[in-house]
N, C-alpha and C positions, 0 to 999 in steps of 0.2 A: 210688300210682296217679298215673299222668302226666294233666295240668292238659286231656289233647285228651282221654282216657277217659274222664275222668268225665263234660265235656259231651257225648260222646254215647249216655251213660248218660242223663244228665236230657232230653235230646233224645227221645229212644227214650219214656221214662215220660210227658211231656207230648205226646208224637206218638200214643201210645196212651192218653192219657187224652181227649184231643179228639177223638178215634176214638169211643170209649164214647159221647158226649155227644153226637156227630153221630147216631148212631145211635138215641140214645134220644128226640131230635128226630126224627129220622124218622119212629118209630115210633109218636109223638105225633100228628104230621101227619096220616100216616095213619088213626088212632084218630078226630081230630078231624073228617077227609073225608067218613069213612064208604068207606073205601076198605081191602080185606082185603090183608092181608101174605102171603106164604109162603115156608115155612120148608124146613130138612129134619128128615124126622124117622123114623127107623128104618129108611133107604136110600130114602126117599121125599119128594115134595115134596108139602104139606101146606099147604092155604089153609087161614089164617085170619079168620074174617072179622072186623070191624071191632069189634064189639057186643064180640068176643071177647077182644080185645087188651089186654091188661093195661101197662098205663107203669108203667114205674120209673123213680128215678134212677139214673144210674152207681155201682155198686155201689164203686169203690175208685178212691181216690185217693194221688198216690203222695207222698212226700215223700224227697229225698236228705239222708244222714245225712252232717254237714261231715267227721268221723271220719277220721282217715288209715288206711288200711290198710297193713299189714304185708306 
């Protein structure tokens, strides 16, 4: 794999890992406000309110393997 491929392999994994993290901040924020989120949920948009809203962390985190490929 060419030395431009793989950073924007690890570009892409860290772009969408700070994606997750934004979001799970947001949805903190939110929680904290007392301000409802909504969602979609079965072709529909679905307020949740505040009391409701369950935080998590970013469930995954990525790590690139140094390994050359074949």
């Amino acid at each position: 794999m060419k030395k431009g491929k793989r950073t924007s392999f690890l570009l892409a994994y860290k772009a969408e890992e700070a994606l997750r993290k934004a979001v799970a901040e947001a949805i903190a924020d939110h929680r904290r406000n007392g301000v409802p989120i909504a969602i979609w949920r079965n072709g529909k948009v679905v307020r949740i309110p505040a009391e409701q809203i369950e935080v998590r962390e970013p469930e995954v985190e990525y790590s690139v393997s140094h390994k050359k490929r074949k």
